[in-house]
Steps between C-alpha positions, in 0.01 A plus 500: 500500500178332643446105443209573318738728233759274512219183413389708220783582338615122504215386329501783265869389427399163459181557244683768311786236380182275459417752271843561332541131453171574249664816287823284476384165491093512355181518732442154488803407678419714748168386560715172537690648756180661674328189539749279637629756725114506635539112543828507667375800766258218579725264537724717695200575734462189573862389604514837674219388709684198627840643522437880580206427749569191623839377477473209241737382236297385262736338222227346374371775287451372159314186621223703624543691157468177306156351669368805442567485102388164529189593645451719161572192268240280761265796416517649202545148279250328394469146533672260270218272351559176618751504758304508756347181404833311417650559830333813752284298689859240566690794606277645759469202664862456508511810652226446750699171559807676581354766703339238714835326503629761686175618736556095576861568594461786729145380654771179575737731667280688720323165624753238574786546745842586386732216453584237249141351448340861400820527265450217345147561457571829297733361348327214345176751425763740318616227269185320435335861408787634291495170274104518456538853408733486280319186314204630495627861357759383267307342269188759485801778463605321196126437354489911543813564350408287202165684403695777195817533678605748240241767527343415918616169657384601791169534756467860405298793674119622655440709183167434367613593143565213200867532325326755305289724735694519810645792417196704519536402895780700564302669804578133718797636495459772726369215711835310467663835696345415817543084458874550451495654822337230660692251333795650668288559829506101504823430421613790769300327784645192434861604510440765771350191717837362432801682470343886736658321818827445345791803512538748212809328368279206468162631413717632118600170476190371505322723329774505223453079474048527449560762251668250304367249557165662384714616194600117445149440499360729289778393251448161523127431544393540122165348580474792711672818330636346206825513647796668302260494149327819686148546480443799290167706367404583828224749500478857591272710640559796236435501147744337255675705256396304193112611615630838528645536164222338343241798655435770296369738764916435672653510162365882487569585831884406476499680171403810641722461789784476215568146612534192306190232527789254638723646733129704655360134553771403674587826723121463521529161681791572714341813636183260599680304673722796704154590621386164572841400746486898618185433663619182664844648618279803621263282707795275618706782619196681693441131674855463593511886642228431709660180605809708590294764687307242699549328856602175275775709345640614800482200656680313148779773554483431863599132460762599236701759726460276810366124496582395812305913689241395251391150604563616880202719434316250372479508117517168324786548289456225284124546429639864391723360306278277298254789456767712305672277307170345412435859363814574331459151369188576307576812389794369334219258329300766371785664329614177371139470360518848374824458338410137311175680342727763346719300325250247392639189569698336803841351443600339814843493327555938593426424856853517661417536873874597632523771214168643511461501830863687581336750232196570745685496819741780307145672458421503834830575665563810250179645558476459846436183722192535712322816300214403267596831246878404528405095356294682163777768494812194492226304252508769232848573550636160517329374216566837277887435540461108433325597236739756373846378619561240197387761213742763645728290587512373118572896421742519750769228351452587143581869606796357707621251238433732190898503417512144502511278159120295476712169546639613807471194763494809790241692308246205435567371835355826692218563246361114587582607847309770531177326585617381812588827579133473703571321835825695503311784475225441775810386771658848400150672552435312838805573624492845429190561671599282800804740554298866450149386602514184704165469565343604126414768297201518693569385843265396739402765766 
């Protein structure tokens, strides 16, 4: 069988329980299931990127995932009347005041000669700039957090829309895509600057400690994103299904479709959006396949197989290396983006960054580290089964505990169990596939 067959018929496997799931289970869950398994191929491109071309362990995942919802809500919102007044113009200063702080600090470093005078010179210019940021910031925060803390208390986004018009905006948000990206561009750059000359080992650690501390922020910093209240309403840029159901010309159409004006709104919406992230995941995977075709991805897989016949030939590893993860990085935004526009809000609560991100790396390492088709083959797949795994699960121990009295301590232990029945399920999966087809489904050639 030819690796072209062999793709096909994967994929085909892969859509056609996509496709059960709807018989079984109704269309729009599917559609559920379509669209997030777009989002996580994207995401999965992404680590794949920094892992299968270059060698990176990137633990870091869902902080890159979060900046780029955040970059949605910074977007998409409008701004909260007032706010800005109360305390904006406080906070970017203290923010221009503590990037200064630290410009100071490292122009200090660079200038004076080591020893104990140039440490106590940063020293006293860390101090003396963390206390004036913090009280100047403090108090603006709190002026911010103050203006209707129960619907906004906080800055708010770009949108040019009032409380009541925004909405109609929901085209910024295809704008937000690409900013999420560059949000976690930034954030990439700075940690790559960091933590790229340190070992793998390390580099995870790192990584793993920004993601949350970007996660602590977002969770913390209501002034910012609300925090744990969740900013929700974000808009979209499809039609809503209220406007839908209120058109007579759609009305109509569903009826002579034999559909009902509700559940046709709705598949409506969800099939918008399939289109909307298929064109994104198609233009991200033709980028990244002529990346892998190209002298940079040779030279990427070059520096992965051998670092040290690499950089004898010349090839700075680390500039490489920043390139990539830079790349992964924002593509990771994007999808985080992507993924906070479809569910309308962002809860910085759901971010887990050790959980999520094992569920990508499964992604990648069951499709196929290193090849672009094996990442959006492992992102359907992956997501399918965590998808799936609790409902059948559920099925599973009431079929297996069917004798049992409805009291039964055993019985109502294994149905409440059966949730978790998830990450048992993806270990099982990856190990399976790391014993038959160590290198993917799809394996790199």
């Amino acid at each position: 069988m030819s690796d072209t067959v062999k793709n096909s018929l994967l994929f085909a496997l892969v859509f056609t329980l996509i496709i059960l799931s709807g018989f079984f289970q109704g269309w729009n869950n599917a559609m559920f299931i379509l669209n997030m398994g777009i989002i996580s191929a994207i995401m999965a491109l992404g680590v794949n990127l920094q892992w299968g071309f270059a060698g990176l362990f990137n633990v870091g995942v869902m902080g890159f995932v979060a900046l780029g919802g955040l970059a949605a809500v910074l977007l998409g919102m409008p701004a909260t009347p007032g706010a800005f007044a109360a305390g904006g113009a406080g906070v970017v200063l203290a923010l221009l005041l503590g990037i200064g702080t630290l410009v100071a600090a490292s122009f200090t470093y660079k200038r004076m000669p080591s020893g104990r005078n140039r440490n106590l010179a940063m020293m006293a210019i860390l101090v003396f700039g963390f206390f004036a940021f913090r009280g100047i910031l403090d108090p603006n925060v709190a002026l911010i957090e103050a203006v209707n803390p129960a619907a906004t208390g906080y800055l708010g986004g770009l949108n040019p829309g009032t409380d009541e018009t925004y909405r109609d905006n929901g085209w910024i948000m295809l704008l937000a895509w690409p900013v999420g990206g560059l949000f976690a561009a930034g954030a990439a750059w700075l940690i790559g600057k960091a933590a790229l000359g340190l070992r793998s080992d390390y580099l995870a650690i790192a990584t793993l400690g920004i993601a949350e501390i970007v996660i602590a922020m977002m969770k913390n910093e209501d002034w910012l994103t609300r925090g744990v209240k969740n900013v929700i309403g974000v808009p979209r840029p499809v039609p809503y299904e209220l406007d839908l159901q209120n058109s007579a010309a759609f009305v109509e159409r569903a009826a002579s479709l034999g559909f009902d004006p509700v559940e046709a709104s709705t598949l409506w919406v969800k099939l918008l959006y399939a289109l909307l992230f298929a064109v994104v995941l198609g233009i991200i995977f033709w980028l990244s396949q002529r990346a892998l075709n190209s002298p940079w991805g040779r030279m990427l897989r070059a520096i992965r197989d051998n670092e040290v016949a690499a950089e004898a030939m010349g090839k700075d590893i680390t500039a490489r290396r920043l390139q990539v993860f830079i790349i992964g990085s924002a593509i990771c935004g994007i999808a985080g983006a992507m993924m906070t526009t479809l569910d309308g809000q962002l809860t910085p609560g759901t971010y887990q960054p050790l959980r999520f991100t094992f569920l990508v790396w499964v992604m990648v390492i069951v499709g196929g580290s290193g090849s672009n088709l094996g990442a959006i083959l492992g992102g359907f797949l992956v997501w399918f089964l965590w998808v799936q795994v609790e409902p059948i699960g559920l099925f599973v121990m009431n079929i297996l505990t069917s004798g049992m009295a409805e009291d039964n301590w055993l019985r109502l232990h294994l149905i409440e169990s059966a949730a978790q029945m998830r990450l048992m399920t993806m270990g099982v999966i990856m190990i399976l596939v790391l014993r038959f087809s160590p290198r993917g489904l799809i394996p790199e050639k």
